[in-house]
N, C-alpha and C positions, 0 to 999 in steps of 0.2 A: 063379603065375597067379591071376588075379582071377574066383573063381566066379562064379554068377549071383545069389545071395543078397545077395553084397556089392555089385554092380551095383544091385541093386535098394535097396539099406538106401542107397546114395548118390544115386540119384538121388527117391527118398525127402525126403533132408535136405537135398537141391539145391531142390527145390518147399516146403521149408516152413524154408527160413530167413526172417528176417526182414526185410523189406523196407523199405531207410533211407528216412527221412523225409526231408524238403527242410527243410536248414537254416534256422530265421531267423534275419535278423541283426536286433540292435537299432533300431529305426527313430527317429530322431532330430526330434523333432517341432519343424515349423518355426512353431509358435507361441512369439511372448516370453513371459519369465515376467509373471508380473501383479505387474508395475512400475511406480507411481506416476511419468508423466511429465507436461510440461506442452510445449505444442508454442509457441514460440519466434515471436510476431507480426511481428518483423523478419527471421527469415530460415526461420520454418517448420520451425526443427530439434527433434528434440525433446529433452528434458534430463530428465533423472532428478530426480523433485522435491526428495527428498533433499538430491542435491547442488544444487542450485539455491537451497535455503536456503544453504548452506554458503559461496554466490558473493554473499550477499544479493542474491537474483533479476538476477543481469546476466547475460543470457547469454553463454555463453563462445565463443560463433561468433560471434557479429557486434554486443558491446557493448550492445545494448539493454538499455533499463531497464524490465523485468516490474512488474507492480504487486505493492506490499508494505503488509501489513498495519498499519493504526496501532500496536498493541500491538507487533508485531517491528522496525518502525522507533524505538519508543523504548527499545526493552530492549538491541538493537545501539548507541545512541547511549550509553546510560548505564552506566559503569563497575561502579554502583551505584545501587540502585533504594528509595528511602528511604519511599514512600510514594505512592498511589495517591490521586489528589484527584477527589471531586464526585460518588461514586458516588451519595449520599444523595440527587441528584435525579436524579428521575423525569418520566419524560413523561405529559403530560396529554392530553386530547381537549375545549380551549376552543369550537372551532366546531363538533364532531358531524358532522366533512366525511367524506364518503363517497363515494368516486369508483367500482373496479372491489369496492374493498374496506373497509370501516369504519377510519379510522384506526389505534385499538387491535389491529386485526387483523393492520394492514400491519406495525404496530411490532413485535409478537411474533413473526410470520415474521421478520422483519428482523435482530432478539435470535438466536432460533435459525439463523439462516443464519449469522452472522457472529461471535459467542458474544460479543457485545457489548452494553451495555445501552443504548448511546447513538453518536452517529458522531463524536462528540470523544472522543480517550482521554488525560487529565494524569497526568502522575508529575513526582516529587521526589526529586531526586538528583542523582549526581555524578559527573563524567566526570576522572577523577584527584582533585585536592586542588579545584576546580574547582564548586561550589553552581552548582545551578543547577531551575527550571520549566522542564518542556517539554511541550508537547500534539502532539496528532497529530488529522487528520483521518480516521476510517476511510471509505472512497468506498463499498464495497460496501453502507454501512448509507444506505440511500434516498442513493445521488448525496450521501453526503458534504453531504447539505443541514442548510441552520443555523437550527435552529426552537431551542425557548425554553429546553430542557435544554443545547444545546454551548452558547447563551449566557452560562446561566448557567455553564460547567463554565470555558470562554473568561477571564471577570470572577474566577471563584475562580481560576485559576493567574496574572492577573494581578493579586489584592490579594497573595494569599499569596507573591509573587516580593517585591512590594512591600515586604510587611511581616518577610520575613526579608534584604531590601536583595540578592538575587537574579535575575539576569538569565534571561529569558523567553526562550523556540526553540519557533516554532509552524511543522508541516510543513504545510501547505497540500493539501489536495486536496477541490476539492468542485463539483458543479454549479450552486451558491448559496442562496438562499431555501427553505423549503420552505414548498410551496403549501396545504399542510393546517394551516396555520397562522395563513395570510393575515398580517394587518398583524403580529401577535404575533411573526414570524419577523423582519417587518425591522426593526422598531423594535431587533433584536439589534445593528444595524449600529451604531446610536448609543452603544447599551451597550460594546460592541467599544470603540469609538474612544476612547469616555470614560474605561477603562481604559487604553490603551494609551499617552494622553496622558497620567493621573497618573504612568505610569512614567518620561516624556519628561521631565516636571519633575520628577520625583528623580533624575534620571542615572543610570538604570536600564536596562543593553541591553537592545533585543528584535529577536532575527531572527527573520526568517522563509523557512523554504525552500519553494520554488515545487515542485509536485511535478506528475507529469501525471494530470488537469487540474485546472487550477481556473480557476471562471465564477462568472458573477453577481456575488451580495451579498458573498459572502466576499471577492472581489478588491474589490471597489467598498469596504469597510473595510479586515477585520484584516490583509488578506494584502498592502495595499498600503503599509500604516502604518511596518514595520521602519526601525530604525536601517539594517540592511544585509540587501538582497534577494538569496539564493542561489536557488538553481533546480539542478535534473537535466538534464541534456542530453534535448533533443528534447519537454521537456514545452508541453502545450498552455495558453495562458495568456491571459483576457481577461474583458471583460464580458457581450459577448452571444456566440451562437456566430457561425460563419460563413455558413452558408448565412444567417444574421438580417441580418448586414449586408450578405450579397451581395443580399437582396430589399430594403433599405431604400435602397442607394446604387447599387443599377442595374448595377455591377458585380462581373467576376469575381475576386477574390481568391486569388493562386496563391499556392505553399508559395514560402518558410517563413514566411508570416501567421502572427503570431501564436504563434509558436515560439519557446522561451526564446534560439538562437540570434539570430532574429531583432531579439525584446525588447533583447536585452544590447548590440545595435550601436546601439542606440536610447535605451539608458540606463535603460531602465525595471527591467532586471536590473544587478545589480554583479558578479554574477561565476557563471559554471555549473560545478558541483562535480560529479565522477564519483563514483558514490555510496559507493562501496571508500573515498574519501578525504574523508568528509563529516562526521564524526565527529572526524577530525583538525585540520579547515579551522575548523569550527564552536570547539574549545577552542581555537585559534589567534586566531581572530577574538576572541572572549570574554578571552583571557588581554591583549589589547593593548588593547581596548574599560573594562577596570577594571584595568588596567596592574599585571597580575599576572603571577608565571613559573609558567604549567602543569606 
């Protein structure tokens, strides 16, 4: 039988057990990690930036072409990267123009945004056995515009193509002129062209691929000059924009105005390259242009 003492010592240790706590369970936190994406202007998805280099900027849902940097447009084109041409010029401030910001000031933000010294970028090198100049426009450095430095950097990759008898690939992309420059900028156009022609009489390729976009003075010269015009699907391509000439001609202007697709049925393009195969297209074109086997 169960005395009283032990009734007691258990209800005792009944009142001072320990009383279980409420378990937690790990709670799974519904934020992403801090993943570099870029959200996708054709169809809004978002993509891992990462991989998105890895794709050279196309997105892999719905084909569009992301904007790509000069510098990684020519480093993807070139097998080999032989030398860097024009860095020795530098931009000046001839008018002392000043609009929101002093010239000098816009160019240095512009440097530090884009790690660029200039909005043309030349290299020298080789896509297989294959010599070759090729520049790039960067867009982000002031709208890709063509003041007195890409002039000159333009004129160096076409002497030095010139003088090693090396065919020329300039990527295209720019809003045209730049206006801090005034005449100094366009008087480039003549420079351009006068280059572009010494290479025409030495039998020297020069393409040019269309990239989106390009306006103004750049189209009004370099970018129209090519032996053979490539272009990116979907890119925007002309002289003035559109709303300019829907208020000069009283009319509305629907898509695809002005759209390399459109261009290409018109002749003004010769052919639109998916940018995966541009690289390929470009020594193809070059190997039968100086009737060589790549």
């Amino acid at each position: 039988m169960t005395n009283g003492n032990q009734v007691q010592n258990d209800q005792s240790n009944w009142l001072n057990r320990p009383v279980p706590g409420i378990h937690k369970h790990a709670v799974v936190s519904s934020e992403r990690p801090n993943i570099p994406v870029i959200v996708c202007p054709g169809c809004d998805n978002e993509i891992i930036k990462s991989r998105l280099s890895e794709l050279l900027y196309v997105c892999p849902h719905c084909d569009e072409h992301l904007k790509m940097s000069a510098r990684t447009r020519l480093e993807t084109l070139f097998d080999q990267v032989d030398a860097e041409l024009g860095q020795e010029f530098n931009t000046s401030d001839p008018l002392h123009f000043v609009d929101s910001l002093p010239y000098p000031v816009r160019t240095v933000a512009m440097q530090k945004k884009t790690g660029e010294s200039e909005a043309l970028v030349v290299m020298q090198g080789a896509i297989g056995p294959l010599k070759l100049v090729a520049c790039a426009f960067e867009f982000d450095f002031m709208g890709g515009s063509m003041g007195s430095v890409v002039g000159d950097r333009f004129v160096l990759a076409a002497e030095t193509a010139l003088a090693a008898r090396q065919p020329l690939v300039c990527f295209a992309a720019s809003g045209g002129a730049r206006m801090q420059e005034g005449l100094l900028s366009l008087m480039q156009m003549a420079r351009t062209a006068a280059a572009i022609q010494r290479l025409r009489e030495a039998g020297i390729p020069y393409i040019v691929v269309l990239t989106h976009p390009v306006y103004g003075g750049v189209t009004a010269s370099l970018a129209m000059l090519g032996d053979i015009h490539l272009s990116e699907p979907k890119a925007m391509i002309g002289f003035a924009g559109k709303r300019v000439i829907e208020q000069t001609v009283r009319e509305v202007l629907e898509e695809p105005f002005q759209r390399a697709e459109y261009l290409l049925e018109h002749g003004v393009v010769d052919q639109i390259v998916h940018r995966r195969e541009m690289k390929t297209t470009i020594a193809r074109l070059l190997s039968k242009l100086l009737n060589v086997t790549a």
